[in-house]
mmCIF file as gemmi writes it, N, C-alpha and C atoms, coordinates in Angstrom:
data_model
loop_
_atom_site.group_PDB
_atom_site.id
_atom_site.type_symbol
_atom_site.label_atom_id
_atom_site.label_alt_id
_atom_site.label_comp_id
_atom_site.label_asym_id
_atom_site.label_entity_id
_atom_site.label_seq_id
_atom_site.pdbx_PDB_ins_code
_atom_site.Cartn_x
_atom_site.Cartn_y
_atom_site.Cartn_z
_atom_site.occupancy
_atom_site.B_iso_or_equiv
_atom_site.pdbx_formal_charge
_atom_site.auth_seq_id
_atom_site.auth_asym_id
_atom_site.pdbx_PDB_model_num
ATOM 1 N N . UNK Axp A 1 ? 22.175 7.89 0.691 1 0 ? 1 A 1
ATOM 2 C CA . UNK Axp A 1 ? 20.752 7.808 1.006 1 0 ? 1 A 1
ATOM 3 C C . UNK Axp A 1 ? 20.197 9.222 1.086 1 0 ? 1 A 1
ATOM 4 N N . UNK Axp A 2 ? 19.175 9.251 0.491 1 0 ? 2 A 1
ATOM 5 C CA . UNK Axp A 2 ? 18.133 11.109 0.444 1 0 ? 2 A 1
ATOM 6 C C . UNK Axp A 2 ? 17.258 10.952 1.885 1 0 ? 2 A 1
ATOM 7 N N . UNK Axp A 3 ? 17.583 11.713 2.704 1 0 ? 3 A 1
ATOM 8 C CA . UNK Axp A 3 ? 16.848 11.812 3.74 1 0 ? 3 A 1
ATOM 9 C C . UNK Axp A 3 ? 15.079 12.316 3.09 1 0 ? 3 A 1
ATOM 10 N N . UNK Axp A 4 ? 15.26 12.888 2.18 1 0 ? 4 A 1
ATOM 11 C CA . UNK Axp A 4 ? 14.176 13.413 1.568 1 0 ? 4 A 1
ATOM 12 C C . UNK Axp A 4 ? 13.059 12.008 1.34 1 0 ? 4 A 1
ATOM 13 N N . UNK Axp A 5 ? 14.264 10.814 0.395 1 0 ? 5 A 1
ATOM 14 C CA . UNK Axp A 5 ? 12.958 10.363 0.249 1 0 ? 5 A 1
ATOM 15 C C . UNK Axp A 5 ? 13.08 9.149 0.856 1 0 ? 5 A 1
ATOM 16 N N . UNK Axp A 6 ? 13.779 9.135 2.133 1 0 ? 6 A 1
ATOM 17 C CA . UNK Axp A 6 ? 13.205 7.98 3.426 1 0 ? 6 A 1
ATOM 18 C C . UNK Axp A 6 ? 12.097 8.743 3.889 1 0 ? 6 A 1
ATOM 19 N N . UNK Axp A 7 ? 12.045 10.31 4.051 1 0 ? 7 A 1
ATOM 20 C CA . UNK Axp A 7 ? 11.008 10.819 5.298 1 0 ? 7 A 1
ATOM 21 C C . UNK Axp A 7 ? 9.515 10.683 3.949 1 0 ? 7 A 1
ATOM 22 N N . UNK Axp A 8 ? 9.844 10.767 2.73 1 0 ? 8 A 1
ATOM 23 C CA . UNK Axp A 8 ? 8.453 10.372 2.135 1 0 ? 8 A 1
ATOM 24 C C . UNK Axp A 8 ? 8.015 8.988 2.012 1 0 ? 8 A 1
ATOM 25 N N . UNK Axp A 9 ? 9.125 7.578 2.128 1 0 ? 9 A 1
ATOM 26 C CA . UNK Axp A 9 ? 8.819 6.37 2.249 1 0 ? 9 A 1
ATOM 27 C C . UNK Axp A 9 ? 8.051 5.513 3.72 1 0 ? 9 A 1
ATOM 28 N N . UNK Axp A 10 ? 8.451 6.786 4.507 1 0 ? 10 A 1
ATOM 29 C CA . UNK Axp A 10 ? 7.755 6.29 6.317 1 0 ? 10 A 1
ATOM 30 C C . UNK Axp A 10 ? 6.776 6.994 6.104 1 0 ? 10 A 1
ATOM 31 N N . UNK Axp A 11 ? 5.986 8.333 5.586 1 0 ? 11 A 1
ATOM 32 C CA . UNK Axp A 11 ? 4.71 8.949 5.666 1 0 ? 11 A 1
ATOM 33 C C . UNK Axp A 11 ? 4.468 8.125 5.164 1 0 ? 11 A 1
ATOM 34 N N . UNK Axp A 12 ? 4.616 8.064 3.71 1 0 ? 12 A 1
ATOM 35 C CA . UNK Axp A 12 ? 3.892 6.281 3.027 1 0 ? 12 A 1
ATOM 36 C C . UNK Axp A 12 ? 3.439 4.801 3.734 1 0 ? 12 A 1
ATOM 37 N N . UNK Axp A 13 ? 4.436 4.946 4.39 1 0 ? 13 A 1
ATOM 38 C CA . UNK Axp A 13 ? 4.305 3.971 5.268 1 0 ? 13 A 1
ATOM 39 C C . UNK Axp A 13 ? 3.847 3.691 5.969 1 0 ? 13 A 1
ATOM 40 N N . UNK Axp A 14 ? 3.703 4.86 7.432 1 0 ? 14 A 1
ATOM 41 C CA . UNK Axp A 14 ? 2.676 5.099 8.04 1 0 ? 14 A 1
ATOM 42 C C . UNK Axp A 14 ? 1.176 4.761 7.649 1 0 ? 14 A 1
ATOM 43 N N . UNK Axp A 15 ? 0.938 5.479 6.135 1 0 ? 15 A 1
ATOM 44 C CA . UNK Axp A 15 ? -0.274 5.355 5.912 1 0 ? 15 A 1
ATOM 45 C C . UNK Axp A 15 ? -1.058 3.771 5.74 1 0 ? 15 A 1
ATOM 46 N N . UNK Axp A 16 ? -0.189 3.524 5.082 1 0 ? 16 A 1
ATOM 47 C CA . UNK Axp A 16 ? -0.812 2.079 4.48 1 0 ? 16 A 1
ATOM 48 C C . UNK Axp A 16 ? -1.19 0.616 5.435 1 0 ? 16 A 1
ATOM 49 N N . UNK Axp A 17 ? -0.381 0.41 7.052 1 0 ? 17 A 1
ATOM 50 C CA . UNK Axp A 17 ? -1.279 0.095 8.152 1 0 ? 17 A 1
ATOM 51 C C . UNK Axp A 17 ? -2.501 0.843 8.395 1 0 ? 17 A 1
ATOM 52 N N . UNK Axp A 18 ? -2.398 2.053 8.881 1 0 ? 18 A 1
ATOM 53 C CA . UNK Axp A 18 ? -3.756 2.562 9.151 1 0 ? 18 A 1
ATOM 54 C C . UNK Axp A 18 ? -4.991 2.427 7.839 1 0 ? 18 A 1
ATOM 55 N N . UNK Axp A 19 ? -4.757 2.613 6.937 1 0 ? 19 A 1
ATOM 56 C CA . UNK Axp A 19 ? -5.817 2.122 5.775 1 0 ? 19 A 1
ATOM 57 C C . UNK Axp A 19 ? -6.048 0.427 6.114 1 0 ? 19 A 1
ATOM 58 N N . UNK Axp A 20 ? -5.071 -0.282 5.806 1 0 ? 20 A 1
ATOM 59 C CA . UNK Axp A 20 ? -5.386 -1.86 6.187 1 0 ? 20 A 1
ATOM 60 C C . UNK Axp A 20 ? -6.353 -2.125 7.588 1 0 ? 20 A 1
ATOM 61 N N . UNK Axp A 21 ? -6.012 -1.497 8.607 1 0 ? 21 A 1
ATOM 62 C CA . UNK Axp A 21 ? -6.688 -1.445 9.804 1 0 ? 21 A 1
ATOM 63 C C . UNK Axp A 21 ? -8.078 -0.678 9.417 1 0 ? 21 A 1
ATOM 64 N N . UNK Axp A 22 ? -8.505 0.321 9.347 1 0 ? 22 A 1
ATOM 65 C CA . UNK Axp A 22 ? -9.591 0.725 8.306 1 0 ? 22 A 1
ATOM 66 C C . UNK Axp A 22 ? -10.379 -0.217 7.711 1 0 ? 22 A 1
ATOM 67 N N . UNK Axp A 23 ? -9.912 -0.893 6.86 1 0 ? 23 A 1
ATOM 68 C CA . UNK Axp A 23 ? -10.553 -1.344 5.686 1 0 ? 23 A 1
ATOM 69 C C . UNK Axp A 23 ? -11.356 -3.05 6.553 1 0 ? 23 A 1
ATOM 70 N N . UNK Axp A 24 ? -10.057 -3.206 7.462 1 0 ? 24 A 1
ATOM 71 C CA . UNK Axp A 24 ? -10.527 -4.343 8.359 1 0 ? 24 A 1
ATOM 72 C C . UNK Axp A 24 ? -11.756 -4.404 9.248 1 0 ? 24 A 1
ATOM 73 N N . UNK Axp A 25 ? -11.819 -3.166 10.355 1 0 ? 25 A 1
ATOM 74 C CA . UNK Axp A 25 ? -12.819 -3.188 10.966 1 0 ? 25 A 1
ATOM 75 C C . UNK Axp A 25 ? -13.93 -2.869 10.094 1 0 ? 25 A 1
ATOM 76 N N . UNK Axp A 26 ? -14.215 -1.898 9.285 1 0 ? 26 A 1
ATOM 77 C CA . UNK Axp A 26 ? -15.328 -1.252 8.626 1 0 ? 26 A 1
ATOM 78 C C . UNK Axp A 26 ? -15.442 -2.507 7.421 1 0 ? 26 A 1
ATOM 79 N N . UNK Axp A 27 ? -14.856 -3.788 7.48 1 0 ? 27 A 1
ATOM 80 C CA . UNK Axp A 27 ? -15.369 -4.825 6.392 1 0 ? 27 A 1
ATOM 81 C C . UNK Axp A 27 ? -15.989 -3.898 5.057 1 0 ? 27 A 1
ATOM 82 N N . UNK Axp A 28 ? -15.678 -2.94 4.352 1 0 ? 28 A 1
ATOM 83 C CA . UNK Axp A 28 ? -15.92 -2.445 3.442 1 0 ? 28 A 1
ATOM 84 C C . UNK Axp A 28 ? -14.838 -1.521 2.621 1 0 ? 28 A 1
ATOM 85 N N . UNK Axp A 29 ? -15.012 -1.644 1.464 1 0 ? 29 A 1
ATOM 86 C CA . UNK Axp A 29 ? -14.124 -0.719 0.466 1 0 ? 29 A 1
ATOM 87 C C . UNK Axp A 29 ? -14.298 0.017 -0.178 1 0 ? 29 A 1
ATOM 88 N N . UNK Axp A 30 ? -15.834 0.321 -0.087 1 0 ? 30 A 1
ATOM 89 C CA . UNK Axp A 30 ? -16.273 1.621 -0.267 1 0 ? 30 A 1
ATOM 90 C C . UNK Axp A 30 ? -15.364 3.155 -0.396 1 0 ? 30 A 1
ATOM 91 N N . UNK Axp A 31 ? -14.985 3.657 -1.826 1 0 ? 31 A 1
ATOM 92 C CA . UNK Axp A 31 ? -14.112 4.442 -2.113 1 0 ? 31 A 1
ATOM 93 C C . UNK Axp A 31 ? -13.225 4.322 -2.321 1 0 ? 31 A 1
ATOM 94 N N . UNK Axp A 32 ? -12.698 2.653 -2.055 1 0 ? 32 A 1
ATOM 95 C CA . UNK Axp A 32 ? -10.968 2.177 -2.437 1 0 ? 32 A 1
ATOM 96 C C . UNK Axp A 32 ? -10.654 1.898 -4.087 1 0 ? 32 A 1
ATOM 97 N N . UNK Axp A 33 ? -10.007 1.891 -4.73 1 0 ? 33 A 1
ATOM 98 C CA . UNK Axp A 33 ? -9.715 0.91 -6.102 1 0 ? 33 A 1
ATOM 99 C C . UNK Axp A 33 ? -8.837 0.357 -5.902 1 0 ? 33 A 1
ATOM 100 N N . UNK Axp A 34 ? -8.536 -0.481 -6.258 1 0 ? 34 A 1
ATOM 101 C CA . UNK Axp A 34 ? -7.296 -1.587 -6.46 1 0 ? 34 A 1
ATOM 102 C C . UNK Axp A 34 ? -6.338 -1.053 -7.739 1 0 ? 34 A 1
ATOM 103 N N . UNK Axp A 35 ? -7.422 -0.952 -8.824 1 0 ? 35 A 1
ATOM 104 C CA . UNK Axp A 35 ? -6.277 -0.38 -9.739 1 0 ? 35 A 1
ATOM 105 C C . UNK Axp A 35 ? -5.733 1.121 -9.467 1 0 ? 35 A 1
ATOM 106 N N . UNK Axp A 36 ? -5.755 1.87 -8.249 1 0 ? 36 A 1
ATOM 107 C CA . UNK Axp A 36 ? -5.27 2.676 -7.808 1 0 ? 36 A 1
ATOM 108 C C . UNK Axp A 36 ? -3.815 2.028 -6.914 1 0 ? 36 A 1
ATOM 109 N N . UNK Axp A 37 ? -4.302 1.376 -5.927 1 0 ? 37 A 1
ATOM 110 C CA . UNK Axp A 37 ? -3.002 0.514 -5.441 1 0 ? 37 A 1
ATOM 111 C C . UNK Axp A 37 ? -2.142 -0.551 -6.403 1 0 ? 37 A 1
ATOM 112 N N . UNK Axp A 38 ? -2.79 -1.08 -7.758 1 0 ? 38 A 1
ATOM 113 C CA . UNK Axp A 38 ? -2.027 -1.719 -7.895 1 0 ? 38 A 1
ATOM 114 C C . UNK Axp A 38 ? -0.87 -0.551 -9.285 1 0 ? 38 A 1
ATOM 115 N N . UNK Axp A 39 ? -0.979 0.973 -9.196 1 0 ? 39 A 1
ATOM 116 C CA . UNK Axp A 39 ? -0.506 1.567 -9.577 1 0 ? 39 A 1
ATOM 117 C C . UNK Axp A 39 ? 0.901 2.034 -8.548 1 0 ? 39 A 1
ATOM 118 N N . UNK Axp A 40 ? 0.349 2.192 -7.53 1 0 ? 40 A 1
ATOM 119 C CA . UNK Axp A 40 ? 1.054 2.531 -6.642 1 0 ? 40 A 1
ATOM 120 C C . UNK Axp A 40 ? 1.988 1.572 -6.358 1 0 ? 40 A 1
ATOM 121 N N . UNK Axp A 41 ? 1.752 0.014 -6.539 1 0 ? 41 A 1
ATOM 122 C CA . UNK Axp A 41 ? 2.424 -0.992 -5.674 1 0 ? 41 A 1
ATOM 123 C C . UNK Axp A 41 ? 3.44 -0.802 -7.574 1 0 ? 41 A 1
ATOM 124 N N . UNK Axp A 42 ? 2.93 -1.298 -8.645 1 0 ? 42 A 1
ATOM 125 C CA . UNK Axp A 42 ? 4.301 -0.668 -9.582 1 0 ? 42 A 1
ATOM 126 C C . UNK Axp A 42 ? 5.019 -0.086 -9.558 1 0 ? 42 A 1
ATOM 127 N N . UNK Axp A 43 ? 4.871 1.416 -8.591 1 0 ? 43 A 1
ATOM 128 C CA . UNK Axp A 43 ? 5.993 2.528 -8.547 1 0 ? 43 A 1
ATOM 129 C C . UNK Axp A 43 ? 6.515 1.813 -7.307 1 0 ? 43 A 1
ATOM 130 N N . UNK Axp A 44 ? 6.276 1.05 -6.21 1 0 ? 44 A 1
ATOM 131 C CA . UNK Axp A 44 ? 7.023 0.72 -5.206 1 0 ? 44 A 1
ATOM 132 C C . UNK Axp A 44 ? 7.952 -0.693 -6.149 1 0 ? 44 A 1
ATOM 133 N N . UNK Axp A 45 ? 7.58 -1.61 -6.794 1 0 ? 45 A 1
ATOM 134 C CA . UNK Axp A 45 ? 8.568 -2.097 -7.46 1 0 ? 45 A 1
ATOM 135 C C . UNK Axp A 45 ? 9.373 -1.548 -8.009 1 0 ? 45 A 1
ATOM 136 N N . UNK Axp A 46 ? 9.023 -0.01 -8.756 1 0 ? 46 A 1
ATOM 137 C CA . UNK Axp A 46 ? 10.297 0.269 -9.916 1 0 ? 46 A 1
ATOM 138 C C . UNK Axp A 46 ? 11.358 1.177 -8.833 1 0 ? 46 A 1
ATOM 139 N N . UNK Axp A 47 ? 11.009 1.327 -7.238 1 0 ? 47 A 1
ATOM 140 C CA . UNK Axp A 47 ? 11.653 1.879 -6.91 1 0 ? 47 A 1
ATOM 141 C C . UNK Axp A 47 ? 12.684 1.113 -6.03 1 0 ? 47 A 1
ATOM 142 N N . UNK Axp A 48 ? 12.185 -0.012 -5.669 1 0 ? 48 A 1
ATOM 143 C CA . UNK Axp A 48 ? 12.801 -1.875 -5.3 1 0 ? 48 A 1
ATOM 144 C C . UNK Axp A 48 ? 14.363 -1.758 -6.397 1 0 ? 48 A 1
ATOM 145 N N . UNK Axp A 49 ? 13.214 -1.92 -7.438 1 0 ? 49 A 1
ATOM 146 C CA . UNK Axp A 49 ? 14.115 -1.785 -8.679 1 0 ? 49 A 1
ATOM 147 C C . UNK Axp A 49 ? 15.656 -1.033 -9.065 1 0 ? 49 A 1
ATOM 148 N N . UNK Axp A 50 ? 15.486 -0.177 -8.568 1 0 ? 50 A 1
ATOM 149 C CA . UNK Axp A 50 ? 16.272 0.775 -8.618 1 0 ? 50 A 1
ATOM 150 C C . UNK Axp A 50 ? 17.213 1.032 -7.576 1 0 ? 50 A 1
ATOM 151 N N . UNK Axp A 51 ? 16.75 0.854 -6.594 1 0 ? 51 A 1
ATOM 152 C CA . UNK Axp A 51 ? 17.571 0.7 -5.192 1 0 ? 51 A 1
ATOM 153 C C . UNK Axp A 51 ? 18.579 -0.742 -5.854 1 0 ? 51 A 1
ATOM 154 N N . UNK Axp A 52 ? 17.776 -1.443 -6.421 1 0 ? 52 A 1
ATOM 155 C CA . UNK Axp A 52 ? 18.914 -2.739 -6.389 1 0 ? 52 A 1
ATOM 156 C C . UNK Axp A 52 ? 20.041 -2.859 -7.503 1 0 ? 52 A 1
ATOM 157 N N . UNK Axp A 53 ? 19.937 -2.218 -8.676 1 0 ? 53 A 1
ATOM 158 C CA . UNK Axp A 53 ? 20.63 -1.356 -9.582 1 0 ? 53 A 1
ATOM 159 C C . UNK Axp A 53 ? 21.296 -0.361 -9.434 1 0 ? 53 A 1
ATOM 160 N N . UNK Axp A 54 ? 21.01 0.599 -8.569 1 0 ? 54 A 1
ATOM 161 C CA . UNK Axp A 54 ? 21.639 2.218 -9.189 1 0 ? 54 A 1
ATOM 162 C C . UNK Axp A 54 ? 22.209 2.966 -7.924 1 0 ? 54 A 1
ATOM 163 N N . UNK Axp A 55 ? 21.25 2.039 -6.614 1 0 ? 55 A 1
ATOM 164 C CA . UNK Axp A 55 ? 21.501 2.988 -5.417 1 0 ? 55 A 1
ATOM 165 C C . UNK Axp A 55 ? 21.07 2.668 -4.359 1 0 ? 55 A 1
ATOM 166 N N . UNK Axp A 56 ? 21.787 1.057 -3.792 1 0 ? 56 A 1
ATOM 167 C CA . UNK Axp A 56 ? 21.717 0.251 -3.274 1 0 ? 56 A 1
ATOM 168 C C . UNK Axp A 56 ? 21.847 0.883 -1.236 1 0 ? 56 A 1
ATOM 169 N N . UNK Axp A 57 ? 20.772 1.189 -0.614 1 0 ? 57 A 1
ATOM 170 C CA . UNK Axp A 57 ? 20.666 1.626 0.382 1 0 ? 57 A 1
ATOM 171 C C . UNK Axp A 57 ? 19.595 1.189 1.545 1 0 ? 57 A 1
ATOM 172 N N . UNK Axp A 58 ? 19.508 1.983 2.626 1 0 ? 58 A 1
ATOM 173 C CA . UNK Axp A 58 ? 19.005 1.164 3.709 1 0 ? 58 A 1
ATOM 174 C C . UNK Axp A 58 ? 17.468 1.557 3.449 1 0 ? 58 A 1
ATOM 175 N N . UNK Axp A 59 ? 17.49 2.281 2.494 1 0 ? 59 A 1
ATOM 176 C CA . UNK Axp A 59 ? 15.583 3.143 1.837 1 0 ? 59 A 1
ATOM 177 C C . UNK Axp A 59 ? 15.221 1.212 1.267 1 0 ? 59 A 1
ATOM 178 N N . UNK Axp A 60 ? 15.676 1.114 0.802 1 0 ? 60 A 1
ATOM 179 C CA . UNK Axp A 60 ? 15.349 -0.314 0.096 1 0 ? 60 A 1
ATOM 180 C C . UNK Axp A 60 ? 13.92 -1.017 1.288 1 0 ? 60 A 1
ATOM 181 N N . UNK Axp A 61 ? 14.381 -0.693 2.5 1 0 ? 61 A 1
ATOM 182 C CA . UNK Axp A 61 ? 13.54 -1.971 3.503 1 0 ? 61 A 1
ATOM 183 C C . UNK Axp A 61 ? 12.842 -1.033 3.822 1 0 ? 61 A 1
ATOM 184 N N . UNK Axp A 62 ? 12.321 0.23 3.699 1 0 ? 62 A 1
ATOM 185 C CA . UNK Axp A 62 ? 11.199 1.159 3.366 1 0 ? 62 A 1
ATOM 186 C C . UNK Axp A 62 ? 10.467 0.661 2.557 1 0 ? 62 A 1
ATOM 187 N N . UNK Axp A 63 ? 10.631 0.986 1.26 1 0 ? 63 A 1
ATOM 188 C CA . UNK Axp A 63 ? 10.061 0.207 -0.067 1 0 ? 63 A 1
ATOM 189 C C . UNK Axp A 63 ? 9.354 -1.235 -0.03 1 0 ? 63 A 1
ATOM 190 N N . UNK Axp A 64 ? 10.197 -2.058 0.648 1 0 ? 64 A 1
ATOM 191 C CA . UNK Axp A 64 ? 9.494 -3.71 1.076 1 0 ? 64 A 1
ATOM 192 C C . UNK Axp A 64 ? 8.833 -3.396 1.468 1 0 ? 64 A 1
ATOM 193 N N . UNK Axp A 65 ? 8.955 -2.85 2.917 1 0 ? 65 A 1
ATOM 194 C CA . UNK Axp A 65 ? 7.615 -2.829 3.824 1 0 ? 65 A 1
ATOM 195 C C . UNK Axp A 65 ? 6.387 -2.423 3.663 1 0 ? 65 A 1
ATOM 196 N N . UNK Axp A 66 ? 6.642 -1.363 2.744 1 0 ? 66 A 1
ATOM 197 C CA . UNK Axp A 66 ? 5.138 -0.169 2.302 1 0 ? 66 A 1
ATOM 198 C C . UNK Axp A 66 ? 4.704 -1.619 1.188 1 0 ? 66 A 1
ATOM 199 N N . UNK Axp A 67 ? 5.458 -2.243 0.636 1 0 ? 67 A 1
ATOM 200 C CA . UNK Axp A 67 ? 4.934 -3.497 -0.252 1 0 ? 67 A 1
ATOM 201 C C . UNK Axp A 67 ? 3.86 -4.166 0.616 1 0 ? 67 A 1
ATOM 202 N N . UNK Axp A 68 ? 4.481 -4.95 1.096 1 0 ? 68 A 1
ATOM 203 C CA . UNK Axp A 68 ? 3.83 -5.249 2.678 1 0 ? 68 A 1
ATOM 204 C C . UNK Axp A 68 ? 2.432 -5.373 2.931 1 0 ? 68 A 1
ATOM 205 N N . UNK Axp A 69 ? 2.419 -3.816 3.661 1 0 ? 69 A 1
ATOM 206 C CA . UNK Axp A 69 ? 1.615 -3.41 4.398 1 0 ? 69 A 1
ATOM 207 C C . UNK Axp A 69 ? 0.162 -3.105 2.842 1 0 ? 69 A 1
ATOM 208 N N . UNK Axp A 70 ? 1.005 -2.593 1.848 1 0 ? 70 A 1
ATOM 209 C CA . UNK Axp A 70 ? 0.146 -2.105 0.77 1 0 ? 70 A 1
ATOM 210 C C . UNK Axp A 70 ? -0.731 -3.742 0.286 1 0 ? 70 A 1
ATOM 211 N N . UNK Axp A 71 ? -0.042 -4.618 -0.186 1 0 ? 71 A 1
ATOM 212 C CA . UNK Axp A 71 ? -0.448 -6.19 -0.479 1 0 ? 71 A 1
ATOM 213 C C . UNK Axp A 71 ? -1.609 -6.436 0.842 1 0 ? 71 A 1
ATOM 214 N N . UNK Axp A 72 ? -1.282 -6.415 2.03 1 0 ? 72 A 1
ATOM 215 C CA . UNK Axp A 72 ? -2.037 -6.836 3.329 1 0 ? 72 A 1
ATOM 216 C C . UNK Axp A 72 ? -3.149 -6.09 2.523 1 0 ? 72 A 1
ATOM 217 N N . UNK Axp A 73 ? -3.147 -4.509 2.586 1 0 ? 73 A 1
ATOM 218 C CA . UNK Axp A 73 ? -4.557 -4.057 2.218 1 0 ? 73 A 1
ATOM 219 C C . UNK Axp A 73 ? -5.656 -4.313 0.865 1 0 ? 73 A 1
ATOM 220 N N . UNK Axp A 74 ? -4.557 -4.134 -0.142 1 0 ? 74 A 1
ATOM 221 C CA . UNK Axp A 74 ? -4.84 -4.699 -1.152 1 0 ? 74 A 1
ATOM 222 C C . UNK Axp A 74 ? -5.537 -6.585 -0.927 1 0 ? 74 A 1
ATOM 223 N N . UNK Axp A 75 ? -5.196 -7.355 -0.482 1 0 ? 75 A 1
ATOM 224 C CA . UNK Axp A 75 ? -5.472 -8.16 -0.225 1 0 ? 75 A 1
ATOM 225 C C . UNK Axp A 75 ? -7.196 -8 1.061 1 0 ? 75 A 1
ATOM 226 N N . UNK Axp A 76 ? -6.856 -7.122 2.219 1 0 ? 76 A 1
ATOM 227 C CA . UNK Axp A 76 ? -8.333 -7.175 2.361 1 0 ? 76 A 1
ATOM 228 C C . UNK Axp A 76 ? -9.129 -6.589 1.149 1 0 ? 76 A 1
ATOM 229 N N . UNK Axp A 77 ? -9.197 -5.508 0.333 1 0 ? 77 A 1
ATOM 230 C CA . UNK Axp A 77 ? -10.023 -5.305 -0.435 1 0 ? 77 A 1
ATOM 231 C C . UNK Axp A 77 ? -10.814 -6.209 -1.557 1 0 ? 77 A 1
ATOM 232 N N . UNK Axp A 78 ? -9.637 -7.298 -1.832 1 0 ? 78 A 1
ATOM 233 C CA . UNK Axp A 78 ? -10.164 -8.43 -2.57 1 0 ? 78 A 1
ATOM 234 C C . UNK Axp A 78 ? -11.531 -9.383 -1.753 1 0 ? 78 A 1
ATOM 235 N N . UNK Axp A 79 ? -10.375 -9.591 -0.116 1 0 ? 79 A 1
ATOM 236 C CA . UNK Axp A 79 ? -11.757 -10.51 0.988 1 0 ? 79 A 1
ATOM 237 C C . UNK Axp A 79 ? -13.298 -9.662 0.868 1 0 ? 79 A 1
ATOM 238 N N . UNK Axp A 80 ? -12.944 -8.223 1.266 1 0 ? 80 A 1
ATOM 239 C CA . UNK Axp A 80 ? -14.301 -7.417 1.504 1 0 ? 80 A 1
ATOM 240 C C . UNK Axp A 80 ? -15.08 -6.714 -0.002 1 0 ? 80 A 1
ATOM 241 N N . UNK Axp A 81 ? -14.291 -7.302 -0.819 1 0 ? 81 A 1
ATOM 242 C CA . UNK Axp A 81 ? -15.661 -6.565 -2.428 1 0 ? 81 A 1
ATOM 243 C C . UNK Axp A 81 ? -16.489 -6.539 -2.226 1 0 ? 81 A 1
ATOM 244 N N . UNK Axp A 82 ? -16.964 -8.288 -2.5 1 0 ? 82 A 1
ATOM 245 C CA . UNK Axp A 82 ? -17.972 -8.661 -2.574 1 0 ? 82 A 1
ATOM 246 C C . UNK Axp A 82 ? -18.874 -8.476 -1.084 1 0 ? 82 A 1
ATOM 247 N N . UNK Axp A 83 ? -18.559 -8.114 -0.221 1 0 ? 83 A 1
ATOM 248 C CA . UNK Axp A 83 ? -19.151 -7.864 1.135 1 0 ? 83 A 1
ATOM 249 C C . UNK Axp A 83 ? -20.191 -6.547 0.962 1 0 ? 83 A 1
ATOM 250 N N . UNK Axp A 84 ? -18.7 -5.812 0.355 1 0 ? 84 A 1
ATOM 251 C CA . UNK Axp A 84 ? -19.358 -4.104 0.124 1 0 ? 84 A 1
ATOM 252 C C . UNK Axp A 84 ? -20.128 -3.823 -0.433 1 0 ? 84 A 1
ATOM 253 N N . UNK Axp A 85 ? -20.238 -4.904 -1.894 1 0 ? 85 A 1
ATOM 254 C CA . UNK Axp A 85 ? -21.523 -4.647 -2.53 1 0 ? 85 A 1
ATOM 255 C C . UNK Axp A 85 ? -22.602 -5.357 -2.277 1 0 ? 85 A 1
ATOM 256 N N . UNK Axp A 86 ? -22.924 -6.341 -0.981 1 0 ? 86 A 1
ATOM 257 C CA . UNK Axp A 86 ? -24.227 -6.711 -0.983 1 0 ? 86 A 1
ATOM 258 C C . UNK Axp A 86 ? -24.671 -6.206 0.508 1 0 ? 86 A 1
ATOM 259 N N . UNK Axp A 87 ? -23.961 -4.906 0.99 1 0 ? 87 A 1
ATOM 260 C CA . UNK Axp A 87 ? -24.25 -4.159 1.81 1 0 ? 87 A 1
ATOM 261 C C . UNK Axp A 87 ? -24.799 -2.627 1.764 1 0 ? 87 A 1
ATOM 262 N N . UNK Axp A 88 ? -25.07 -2.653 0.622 1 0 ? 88 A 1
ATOM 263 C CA . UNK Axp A 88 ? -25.469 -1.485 -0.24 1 0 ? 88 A 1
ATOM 264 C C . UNK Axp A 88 ? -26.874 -0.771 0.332 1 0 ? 88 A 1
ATOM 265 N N . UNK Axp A 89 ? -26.619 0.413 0.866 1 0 ? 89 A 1
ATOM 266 C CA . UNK Axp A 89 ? -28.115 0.797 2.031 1 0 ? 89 A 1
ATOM 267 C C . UNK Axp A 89 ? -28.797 2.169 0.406 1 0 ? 89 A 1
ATOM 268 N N . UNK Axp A 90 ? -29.691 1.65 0.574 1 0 ? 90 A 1
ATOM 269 C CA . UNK Axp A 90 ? -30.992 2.411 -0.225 1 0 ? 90 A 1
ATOM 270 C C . UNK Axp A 90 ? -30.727 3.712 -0.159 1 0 ? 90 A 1
């Protein structure tokens, strides 16, 4: 296991509750893309991927989780689109 890239899979990690929590109270997505996360959530599969092939370790349930937490947000951004855009101030 790379200590290197567990300590970059928990900053990751970290982040992606606090954005979900974000995105929840402020009911808006203003500045988010999806096809930005759903870039990101590919590299967290090919790295699923790879853990389960090449280098089977405890980073693996890093990787799920940032799935997770990333889907939860991704998923509010789908509830709040349409919110964001008919909240649109002049």
């Amino acid at each position: 296991m790379s200590i290197f890239e567990a300590g970059m899979m928990v900053c990751f990690g970290i982040s992606w509750p606090i954005a979900a929590y974000k995105t929840y109270k402020a009911k808006s997505v203003n500045g988010k893309s999806l096809r930005f996360s759903s870039l990101i959530l590919l590299g967290y599969i090919f790295g699923i991927t790879h853990k389960l092939i090449y280098s089977h370790d405890a980073v693996i349930w890093l990787y799920i989780l940032n799935v997770f937490f990333l889907l939860i947000d991704m998923g509010l951004h789908i509830k709040y689109k349409h919110f964001s855009k008919t909240t649109v101030t002049k």
